[in-house]
Structures are given as structure tokens and as C-alpha cells.
N, C-alpha and C positions, 0 to 999 in steps of 0.2 A: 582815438583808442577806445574812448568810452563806447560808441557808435562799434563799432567791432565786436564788442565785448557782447552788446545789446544783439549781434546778429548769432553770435553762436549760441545762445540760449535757444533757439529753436531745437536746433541742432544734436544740443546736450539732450533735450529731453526726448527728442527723436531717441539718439541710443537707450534711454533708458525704458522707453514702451519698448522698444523693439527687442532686446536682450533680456534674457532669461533669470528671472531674478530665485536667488536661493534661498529657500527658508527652514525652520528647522522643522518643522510640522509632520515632516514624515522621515521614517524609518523601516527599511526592510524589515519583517518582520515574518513570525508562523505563529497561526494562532491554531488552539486545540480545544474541542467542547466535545464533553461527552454526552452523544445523542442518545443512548437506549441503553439499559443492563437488562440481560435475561437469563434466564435460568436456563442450568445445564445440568441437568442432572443434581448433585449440590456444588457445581461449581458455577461459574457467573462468565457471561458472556456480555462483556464490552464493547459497545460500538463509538468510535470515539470517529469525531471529524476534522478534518486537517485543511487550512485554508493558508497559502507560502505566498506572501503580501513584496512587494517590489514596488519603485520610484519608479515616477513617470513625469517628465516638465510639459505640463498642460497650462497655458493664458500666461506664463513666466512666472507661476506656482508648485514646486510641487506635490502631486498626488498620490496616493496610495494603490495598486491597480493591483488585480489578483496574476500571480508569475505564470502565467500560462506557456506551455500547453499542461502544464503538470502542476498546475497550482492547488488543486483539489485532489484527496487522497484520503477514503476514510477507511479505516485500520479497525479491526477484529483482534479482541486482547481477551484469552481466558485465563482464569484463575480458580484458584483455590480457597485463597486468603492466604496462601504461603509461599507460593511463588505465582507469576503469572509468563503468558508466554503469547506473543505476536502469531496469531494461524494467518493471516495475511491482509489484504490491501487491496484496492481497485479506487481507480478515478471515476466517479459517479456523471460527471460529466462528459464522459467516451463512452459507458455501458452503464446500463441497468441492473447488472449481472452483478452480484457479490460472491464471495467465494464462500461463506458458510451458509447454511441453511439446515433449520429442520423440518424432518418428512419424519411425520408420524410421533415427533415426540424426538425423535435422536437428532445429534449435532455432526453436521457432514461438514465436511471442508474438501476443496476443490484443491489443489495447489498443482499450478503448471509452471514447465523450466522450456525456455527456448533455445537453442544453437543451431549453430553455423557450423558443416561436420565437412569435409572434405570428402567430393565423392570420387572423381573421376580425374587422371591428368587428360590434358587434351594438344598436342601438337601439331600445328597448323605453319604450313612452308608458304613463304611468300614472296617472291623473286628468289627462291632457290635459299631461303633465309628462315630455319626454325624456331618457330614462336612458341613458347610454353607457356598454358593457364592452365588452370586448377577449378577444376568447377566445384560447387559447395550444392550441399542441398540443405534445408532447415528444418530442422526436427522439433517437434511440437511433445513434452513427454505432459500427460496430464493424470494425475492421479487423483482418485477420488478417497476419503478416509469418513470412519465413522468413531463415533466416541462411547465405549460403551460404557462411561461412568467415571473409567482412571486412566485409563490409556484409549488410541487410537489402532486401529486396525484398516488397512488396506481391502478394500473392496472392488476396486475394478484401477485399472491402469493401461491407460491407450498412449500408441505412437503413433503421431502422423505427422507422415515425411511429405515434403514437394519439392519434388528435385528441379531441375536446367529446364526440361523438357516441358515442364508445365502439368506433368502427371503427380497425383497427389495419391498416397498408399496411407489408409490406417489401421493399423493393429492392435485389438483391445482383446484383454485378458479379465478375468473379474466378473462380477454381475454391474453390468452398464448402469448407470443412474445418468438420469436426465438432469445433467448442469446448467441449462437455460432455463431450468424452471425455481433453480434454488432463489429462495427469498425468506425476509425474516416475520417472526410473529408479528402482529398487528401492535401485539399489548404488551408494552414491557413491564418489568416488574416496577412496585414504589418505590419501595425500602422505607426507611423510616428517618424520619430531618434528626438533622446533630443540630445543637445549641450551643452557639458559641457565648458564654456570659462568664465574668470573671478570670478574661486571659484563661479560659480552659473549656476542651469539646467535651459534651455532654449528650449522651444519647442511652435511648434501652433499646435492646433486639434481641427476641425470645427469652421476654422477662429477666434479662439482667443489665443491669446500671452500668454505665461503663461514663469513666470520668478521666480522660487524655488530656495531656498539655500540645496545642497546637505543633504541626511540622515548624522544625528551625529554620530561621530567615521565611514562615511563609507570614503572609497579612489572610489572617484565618479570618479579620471582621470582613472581609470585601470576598469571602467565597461563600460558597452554598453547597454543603457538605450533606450527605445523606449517606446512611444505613446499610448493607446489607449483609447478609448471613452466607457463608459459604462454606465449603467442607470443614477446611480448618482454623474457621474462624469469621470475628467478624471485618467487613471488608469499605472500607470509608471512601467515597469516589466524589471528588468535586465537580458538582455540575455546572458551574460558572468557567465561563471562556478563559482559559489563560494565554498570554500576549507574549513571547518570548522572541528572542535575537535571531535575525537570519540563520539560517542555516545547525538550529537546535531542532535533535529527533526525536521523534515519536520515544523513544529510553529513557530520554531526558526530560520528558515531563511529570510533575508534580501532580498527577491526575488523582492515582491512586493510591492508598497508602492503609497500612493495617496497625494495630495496636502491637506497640516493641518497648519496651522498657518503661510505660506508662507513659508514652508519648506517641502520635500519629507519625507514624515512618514513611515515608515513600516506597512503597515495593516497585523492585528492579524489575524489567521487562525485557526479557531471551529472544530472542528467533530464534535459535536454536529447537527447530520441532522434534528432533528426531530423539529428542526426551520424552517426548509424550505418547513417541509409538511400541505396541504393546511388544514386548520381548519374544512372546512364542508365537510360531503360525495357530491365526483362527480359522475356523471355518468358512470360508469364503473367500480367505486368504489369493490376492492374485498370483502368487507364487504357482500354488497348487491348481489353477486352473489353466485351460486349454484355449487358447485364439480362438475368438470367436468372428474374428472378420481376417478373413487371407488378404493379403498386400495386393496390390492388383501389377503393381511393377517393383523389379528389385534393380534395372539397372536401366540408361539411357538410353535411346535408341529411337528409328525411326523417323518420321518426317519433323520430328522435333531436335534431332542431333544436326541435321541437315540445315535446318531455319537456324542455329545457336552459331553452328561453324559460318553461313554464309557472315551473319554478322559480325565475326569477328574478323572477318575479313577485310570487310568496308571497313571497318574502326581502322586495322592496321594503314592501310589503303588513304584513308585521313593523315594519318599520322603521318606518313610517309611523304604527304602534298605539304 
């Protein structure tokens, strides 16, 4: 018995290199740091970066690995000092391209909507047997806006379709702005350090003293709080990473916060853009303008209807074997 006992000890510690051992060391997680604030006019343009953290059993440890392919996400937040609002997003690691930019001093934003739009029914007889699809085409809507201080105003607005056939039509309205060349200033602004002494934030910004009891539930000694000045007020941004639970959003971070009841508040963050665009037509309004690229196809046809149907023939023809 002893002699047995003595043999499965190899055995046992085989299963245990070999099995996956669980530790507590990691947790999903998102983390948020605010890379750049710039001036907009007097209001403040946030660049905050977003990195969505995921388990991985690596050597029977496991690891923290970034959640790809969307793990990366850095997010454009403007403000006031009295509300702020989401102008949008891009994965930095797919494109280069951000969707704000300023040309010449003004704040532009890009913002584009994708679908899937139903173009054409299509029925196809096959042993005397009607098959009905539905072809789609994908519409591309991209508008481009500019901010002229308190509201945003529509400047140009293109459609581009690519239907079944492979033919792609775009329609733009507006004065065109070059969206692959949008990028942001080089230099952002400082602002001015808060001091955190005495359980209470402490800072001056344009000569007045301002003396806040830390955000509720935050650990205000383990952040790095800085300054800045905006339309309606002053505007408190932490620039130290914060580490929050899978699946918490860009809303729900503790980033930014202004002076409310002589305490640092968190200020809520909208997507909701279409508060920030301007009420009457402007000048340049794509409303009031005329197509300046004609569609080049508005319907299917061609040696491309012909390639679309043989293929769904074969497919039925599969199916059918």
C-alpha cells in the first residue's frame, strides 16, 4: 500500500503543472485617463482614453490582456463647466483619424451613422421552385459640424451608398471639409494643480481661491486634480488613471467634476448631441445647399445583377445536394 501511494505522487503533481491554476490577481476591468484638455472657444475639450482589460490563463496564471478587437476607445468630451456632452469615439488602434479637429482656430466634429437599408426584392426559380431575397445596400451618412462658440452648425453632409453590384454613389451637400486630415493641437492647455491638504481641494484660477470638500466616496489623496476655466465656471479634471469594473461607461466615470454646493461634483456626461446644435439655419447650412457630386447609380443592373443572381444559384444548388 505504502509503495502505491509512493507511485501516485508523480502522478498527482503531473495534474497539478499540467492544470490551470486560479488566482485572484486579475480582474476585468476599464480603465480611463485623461490625455489632453484644449480650448474651445471658452469651453474645454477633453480627450480622455479608454483601455477594456479581460482574463487570459497564461503558464496556469491568470493575466490581464487588453479585450480586443475594441479594447481601445478614446472619447472627445466638451464642456462648459455646466454640462458636458460625448462629440464621439474612434479606436486609435484601427485609424489615425479622430473625429474632432481644429482648422484655423474652430472646433469641427465629424460624426458618421451606418445602415443596412433594403434595396431591391430579387426572385430566383429553381427547379420550377421561387426563391425570394432581399438585397440591402449600406449607406454611409457623414456629417461634418463646426462650433461657433455655443452651438454647432452643419457644414457639409455626404451619402455614400454601395449597393449588391459593387457600384458605390456619393452625395454631398455643404462646403466639403477634408476629414482625413482632421487632427488635434500639438499643445494642450495646463490649468492650474489643486491641493489636496486638510481632507479639502484647494486651488486659484483667475485670481480667485476656491476651497471644495473632496467628491463623496472619492480617495482625492491618490488622484491628480488640476484646474481649468470654462464658460461657466471652473472646471476640475483628474488626470490620474481610474480602474473601474467591466463593463462601466465612459458616463460613469469620476473624470470630471465642477464646484456644487461647496463640494467637487461629478458632472454627468449626454450623448445626446443634438442639444448642442444651433436652432436656426446658418450660412452654409447643408440644408440650403445644392449636391455637389451626382450619384453615379441609383439602381442595380448590369453585368453585376447577372454575377449576384448566378451566385445565388450555386448557393441554392448547394443546398439542395
Amino acid at each position: 500500500m505504502y509503495r502505491r501511494k509512493l507511485l501516485l505522487i508523480p502522478f498527482i503533481l503531473s495534474l497539478v503543472v499540467l492544470l490551470p491554476t486560479v488566482t485572484a490577481d486579475c480582474n476585468p476591468s476599464e480603465t480611463y485617463t485623461v490625455l489632453s484638455v484644449f480650448p474651445a472657444g471658452d469651453w474645454l475639450l477633453i480627450a480622455v482614453g479608454h483601455v477594456s482589460w479581460t482574463c487570459e490563463m497564461v503558464a496556469g496564471e491568470w493575466v490581464s490582456k487588453p479585450n480586443l478587437p475594441d479594447s481601445n476607445v478614446d472619447y472627445y468630451i466638451l464642456t462648459d463647466g455646466k454640462e458636458a456632452f460625448l462629440l464621439g469615439s474612434v479606436n486609435p488602434l484601427l485609424t489615425n483619424a479622430t473625429p474632432v479637429s481644429f482648422i484655423n482656430g474652430t472646433l469641427y466634429v465629424l460624426r458618421t451613422k451606418e445602415t443596412e437599408e433594403p434595396f431591391q426584392n430579387v426572385t430566383v426559380s429553381v427547379n420550377g421552385e421561387p426563391h425570394n431575397f432581399t438585397l440591402f445596400k449600406h449607406v454611409t451618412t457623414e456629417e461634418t459640424y463646426h462650433f461657433n462658440g455655443w452651438c454647432f452648425n452643419v457644414v457639409s453632409r455626404c451619402t455614400i451608398t454601395a449597393y449588391p453590384n459593387g457600384n458605390i454613389t456619393r452625395e454631398c451637400r455643404g462646403e466639403p471639409v477634408n476629414a482625413s486630415a482632421f487632427e488635434l493641437p500639438r499643445t494642450p492647455l495646463q490649468g492650474e494643480p489643486v491641493i489636496f491638504e486638510e481632507g479639502k481641494l484647494r486651488f486659484t484660477l483667475d485670481g480667485k481661491d476656491y476651497t471644495l470638500l473632496p467628491p463623496a466616496g472619492f480617495n482625492a489623496s491618490s488622484a491628480n486634480f488640476t484646474a481649468f476655466k470654462a464658460a461657466q465656471g471652473p472646471v476640475i479634471v483628474n488626470m490620474e488613471q481610474v480602474v473601474l469594473p467591466a463593463g462601466v461607461g465612459i458616463e460613469e466615470t469620476h473624470l470630471i467634476f465642477v464646484p456644487e454646493g461647496g463640494k467637487a461634483s461629478p458632472i454627468r456626461i449626454s450623448r445626446d448631441f443634438s442639444r448642442l446644435l444651433c436652432k436656426s439655419p446658418q450660412t452654409g447650412d447643408a440644408n440650403s445647399s445644392t449636391p455637389q457630386v451626382t450619384p453615379e447609380e441609383k439602381s442595380i443592373c448590369g453585368p453585376g445583377l447577372i454575377v449576384l443572381v448566378s451566385t445565388l444559384f450555386l448557393l441554392l444548388g448547394r443546398q439542395r445536394d
